[in-house]
N, C-alpha and C positions, 0 to 999 in steps of 0.2 A: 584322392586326397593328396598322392604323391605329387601328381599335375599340377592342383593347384597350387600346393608351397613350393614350388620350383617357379611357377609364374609370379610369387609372390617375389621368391628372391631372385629373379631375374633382374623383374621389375626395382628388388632395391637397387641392384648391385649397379644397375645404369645408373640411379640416380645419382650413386659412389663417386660414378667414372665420371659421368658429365655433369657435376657439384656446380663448376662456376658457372656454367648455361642456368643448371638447375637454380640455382641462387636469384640469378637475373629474376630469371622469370616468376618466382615466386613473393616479391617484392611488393609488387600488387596486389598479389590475393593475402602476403602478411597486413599489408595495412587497412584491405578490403575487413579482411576477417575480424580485424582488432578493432577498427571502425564501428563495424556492425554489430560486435558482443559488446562494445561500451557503451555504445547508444541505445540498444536494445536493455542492457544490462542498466544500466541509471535512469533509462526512461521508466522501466519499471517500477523502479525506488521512488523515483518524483511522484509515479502515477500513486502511488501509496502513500506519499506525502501529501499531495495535493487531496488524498481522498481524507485523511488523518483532518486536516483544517479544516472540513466540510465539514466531518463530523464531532469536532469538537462546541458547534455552536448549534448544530441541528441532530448531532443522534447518529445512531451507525443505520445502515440501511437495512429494515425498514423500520425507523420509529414511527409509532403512532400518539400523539397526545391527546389523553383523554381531560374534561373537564365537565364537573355539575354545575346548574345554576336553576334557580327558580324561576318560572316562565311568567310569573307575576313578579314579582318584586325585585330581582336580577338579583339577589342573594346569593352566594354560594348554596349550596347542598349540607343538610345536619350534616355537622363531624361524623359523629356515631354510624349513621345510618348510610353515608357517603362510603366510608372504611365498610363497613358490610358487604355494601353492595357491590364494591369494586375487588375487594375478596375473592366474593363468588363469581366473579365474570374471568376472572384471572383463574383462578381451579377449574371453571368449566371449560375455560379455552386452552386451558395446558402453558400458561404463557409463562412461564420462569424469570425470565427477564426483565424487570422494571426499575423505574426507578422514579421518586413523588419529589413534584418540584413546588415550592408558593417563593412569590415576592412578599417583603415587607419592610420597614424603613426601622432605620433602628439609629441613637443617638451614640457616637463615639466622642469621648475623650483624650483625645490626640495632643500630643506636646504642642500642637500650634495652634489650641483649642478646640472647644465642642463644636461636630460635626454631625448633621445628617445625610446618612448614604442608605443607599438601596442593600440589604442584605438579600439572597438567594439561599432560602434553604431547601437543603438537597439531601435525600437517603444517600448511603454509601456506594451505593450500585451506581447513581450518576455518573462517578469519575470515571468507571471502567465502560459505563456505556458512550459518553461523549471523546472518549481517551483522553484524560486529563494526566498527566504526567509533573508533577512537585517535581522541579529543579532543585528542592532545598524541602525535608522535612520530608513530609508523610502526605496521602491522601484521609479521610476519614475510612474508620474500620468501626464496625460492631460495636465493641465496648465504649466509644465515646458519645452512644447514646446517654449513658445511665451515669455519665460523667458528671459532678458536681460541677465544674467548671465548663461554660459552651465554648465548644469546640471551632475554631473558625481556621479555613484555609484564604487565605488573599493573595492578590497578586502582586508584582515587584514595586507598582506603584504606591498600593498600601502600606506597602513595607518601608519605602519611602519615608511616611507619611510619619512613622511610626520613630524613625531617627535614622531607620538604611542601614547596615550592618549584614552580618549574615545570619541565619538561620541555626545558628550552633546549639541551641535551646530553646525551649519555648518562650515566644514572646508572649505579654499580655498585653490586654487592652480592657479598659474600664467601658460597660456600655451604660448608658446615663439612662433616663428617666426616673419617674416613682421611686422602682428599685432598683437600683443602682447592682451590677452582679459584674464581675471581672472574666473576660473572657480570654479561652488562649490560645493562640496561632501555631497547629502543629505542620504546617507547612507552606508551601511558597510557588506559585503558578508565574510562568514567566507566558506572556500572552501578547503582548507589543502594545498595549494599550496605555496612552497618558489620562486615567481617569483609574479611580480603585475599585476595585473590582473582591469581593465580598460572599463566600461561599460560609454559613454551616450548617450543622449537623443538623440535621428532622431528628427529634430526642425520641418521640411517641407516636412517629406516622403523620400523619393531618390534622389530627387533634392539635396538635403542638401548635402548625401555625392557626388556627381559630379558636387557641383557646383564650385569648382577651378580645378587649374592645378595639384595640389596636391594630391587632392580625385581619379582624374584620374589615375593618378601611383600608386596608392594605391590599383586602381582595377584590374591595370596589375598585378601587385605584387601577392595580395589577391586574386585576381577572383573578378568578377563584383559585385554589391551587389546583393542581393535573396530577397525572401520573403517566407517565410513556412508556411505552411495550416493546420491546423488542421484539418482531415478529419475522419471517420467514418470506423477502421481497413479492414470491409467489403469492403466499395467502393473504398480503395485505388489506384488497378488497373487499376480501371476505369476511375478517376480521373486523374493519372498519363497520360494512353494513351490520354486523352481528350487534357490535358495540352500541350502533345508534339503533341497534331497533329494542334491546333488552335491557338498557339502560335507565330507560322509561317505565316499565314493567315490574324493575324493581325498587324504582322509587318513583312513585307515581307525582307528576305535577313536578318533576325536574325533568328539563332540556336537554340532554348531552350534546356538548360539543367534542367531534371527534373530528380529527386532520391530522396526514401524516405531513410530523416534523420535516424531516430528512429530505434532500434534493433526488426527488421520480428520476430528474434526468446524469444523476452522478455515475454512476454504472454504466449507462451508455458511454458518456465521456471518458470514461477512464479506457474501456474496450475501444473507442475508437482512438485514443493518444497510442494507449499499446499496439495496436496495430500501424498506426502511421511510422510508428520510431521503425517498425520491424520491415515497412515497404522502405524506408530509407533507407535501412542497413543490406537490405538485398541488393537497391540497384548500387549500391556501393562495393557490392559482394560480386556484381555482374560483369560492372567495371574493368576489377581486380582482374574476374576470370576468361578477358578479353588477350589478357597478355599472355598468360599462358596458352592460350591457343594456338596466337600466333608463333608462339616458342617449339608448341607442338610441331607446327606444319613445318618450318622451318628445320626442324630435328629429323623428320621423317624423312625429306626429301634430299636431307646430307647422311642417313643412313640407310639411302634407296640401294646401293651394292649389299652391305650388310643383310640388310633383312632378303636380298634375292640370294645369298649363299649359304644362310639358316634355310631358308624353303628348300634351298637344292638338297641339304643333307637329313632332310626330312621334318622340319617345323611344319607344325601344322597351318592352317590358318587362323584356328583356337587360339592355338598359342600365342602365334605372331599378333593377332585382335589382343586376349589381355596383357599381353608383355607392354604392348603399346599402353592402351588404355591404363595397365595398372603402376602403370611409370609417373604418369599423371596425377592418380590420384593419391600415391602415396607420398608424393612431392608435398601436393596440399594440403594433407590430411599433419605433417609435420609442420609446413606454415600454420595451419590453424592451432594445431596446439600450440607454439610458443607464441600465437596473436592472442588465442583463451586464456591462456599465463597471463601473459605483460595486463592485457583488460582487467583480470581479476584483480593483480595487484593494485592498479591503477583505483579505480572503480573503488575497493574495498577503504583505501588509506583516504579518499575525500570527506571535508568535512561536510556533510548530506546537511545536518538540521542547519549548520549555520548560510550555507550555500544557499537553502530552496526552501528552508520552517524561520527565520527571523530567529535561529539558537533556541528555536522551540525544540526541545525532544520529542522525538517521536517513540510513541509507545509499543510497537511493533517494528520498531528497524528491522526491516529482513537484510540478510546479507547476500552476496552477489544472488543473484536468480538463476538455478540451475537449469533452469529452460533456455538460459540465453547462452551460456557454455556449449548445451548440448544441440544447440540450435549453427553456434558457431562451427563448432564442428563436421555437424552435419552438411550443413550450405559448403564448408570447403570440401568435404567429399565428393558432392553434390556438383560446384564448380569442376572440378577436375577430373569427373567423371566427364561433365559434356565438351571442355575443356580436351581432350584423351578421345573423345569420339570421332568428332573426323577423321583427325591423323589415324588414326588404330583402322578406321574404313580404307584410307587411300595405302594403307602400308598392305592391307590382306588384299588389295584389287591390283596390287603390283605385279606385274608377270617375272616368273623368273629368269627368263634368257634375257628380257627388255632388263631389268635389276643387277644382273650380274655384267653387261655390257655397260650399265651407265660409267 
């Protein structure tokens, strides 16, 4: 143990002496290193960004969307008996995760007159499955089921629509037909869309949207309502054939239609983007650790007497191998920390959603990725290890009387 911290402060103590050589040559692998933790480091953020957008319109991976229809008459599925059935397929498959979508058109009274828009209603689980994140206001929650007042979330165009403002209270909006009932906006999706865009509340499951004569044309129109599963990428297929073969079974003379939402090929792309950032950050790390080698060799061959009059009064080879070698890599191992700093900082203060989501927030902003720190790190040890290898070879293959005559 004595050995080795003696080779370690050998190893600083040159780095001490020969700082401005050591400086030089470390310049390269600071930028190498800082290079490759920030690329590595925000390629990762984007790859989460970029998976965030995917699953805001299609579902986290593996959505599955289930839907009933009658194989004669192309009807939806009984309310009643549709909620039964789908119940029990979700208890018997352990599925926790869902969330029941229908289309259906619905008349607004808007300051620039009566409008018809597409309304989407959604259980409350939707927002956290697709990551819907309110810029302003709330998502729906539990108790806005049983709320007198329908609960509606809309997007910045709606709001628009509505007179523009901000979201400091609840907005209402009058919805027209027969019976006329006033609905209220507890919150505000920013999504980049010039068209409005019209989220609410499922008050009673699926009943709600079939239970007029209206909800039903809305399901010709749209397609029946669904419900989508959160499942486990692995067991998707499995789940799926499960779905269309017991579907059947238990309501006899309905179809299901079952298809996973979500992009099969998202998760490949994102594994191969992370991988690409981190083949760039290497040969950039490769680069760097091109100059310190040549620094190495250079070093060795201007302390060819030196190292032959440590041999004569008894250095090993050991020694004089990691004196060499650990000269190197503790050079590095200091460039990469203050290249891991400067990245982090860097990296942490950019603005992510407005840069690479159009100011969309992202519901999971991870902060720096500690794999890419510890990955910077590493590759500069790693550099300055092979970086330290030759020189540390050609200084223990030195003979001593040739060493001390140079």
């Amino acid at each position: 143990m004595t050995g080795l911290i003696g080779v370690f402060v050998e190893a600083w103590g040159e780095v001490r002496v020969h700082k401005a050589r050591v400086v030089l040559s470390l310049v390269g692998v600071f930028l190498a290193v800082f290079a490759m933790t920030s690329v590595t480091g925000l390629g990762l953020i984007v790859a989460q960004v970029q998976q965030e957008q995917s699953e805001r319109s299609t579902g986290r991976s593996a959505t599955i969307q289930l839907s009933g229809f009658d194989q004669t008459t192309g009807a939806p599925a009984p309310a009643a008996e549709w909620d039964a059935a789908v119940g029990q397929l979700l208890d018997r498959y352990g599925v926790e995760a869902y969330a029941t979508v229908a289309y259906r058109d619905a008349l607004f009274r808007l300051p620039g007159g009566t409008q018809q828009l597409q309304v989407q209603q959604v259980s409350p689980s939707y927002g956290p499955l697709h990551r819907l994140q309110p810029v302003q206001g709330r998502w729906f929650r539990e108790g806005d089921r049983t709320s007198l007042s329908p609960t509606l979330v809309v997007n910045e165009f709606f709001l628009d629509m509505l007179g523009g403002g901000d979201l400091t209270a609840p907005r209402t909006v009058v919805l027209g037909g027969a019976r006329p009932v006033t609905a209220t906006v507890v919150g505000v999706l920013r999504d980049g869309y010039r068209s409005p865009t019209v989220y609410r509340i499922d008050h009673t499951g699926l009943d709600d949207a079939r239970a007029t004569a209206a909800a039903d044309q809305a399901a010709m129109m749209y397609g029946p309502p669904s419900v989508e599963l959160w499942v486990p990428s692995a067991q998707v297929d499995e789940v799926m054939a499960a779905l269309q073969a017991d579907l059947p079974l238990l309501l006899p003379g309905i179809s299901a239609n079952v298809y996973r939402a979500d992009d099969p090929s998202l998760e490949g792309t994102i594994d191969t983007l992370r991988l690409a950032v981190r083949a760039v950050g290497a040969v950039a790390l490769l680069l760097g650790g091109l100059g310190v080698f040549n620094v190495g060799l250079m070093a060795v061959r201007q302390r060819i007497r030196e190292i032959g009059i440590r041999r004569s009064f008894g250095a090993t080879s050991a020694r004089v191998f990691g004196a060499i070698m650990l000269e190197s890599v503790v050079a590095t191992v200091l460039a990469g920390l203050a290249a891991v700093a400067l990245a982090v900082a860097v990296v942490d203060n950019l603005p992510i959603a407005d840069l690479f989501n159009d100011g969309v927030p992202i519901a999971d902003l991870p902060g720096f990725p500690v794999e890419a720190a510890v990955e910077g790190l590493l590759a500069a040890a790693g550099v300055g290890a092979l970086a330290g290898l030759l020189p540390a070879l050609l200084a223990v293959r030195v003979k001593v009387i040739d060493a001390i005559r140079f």
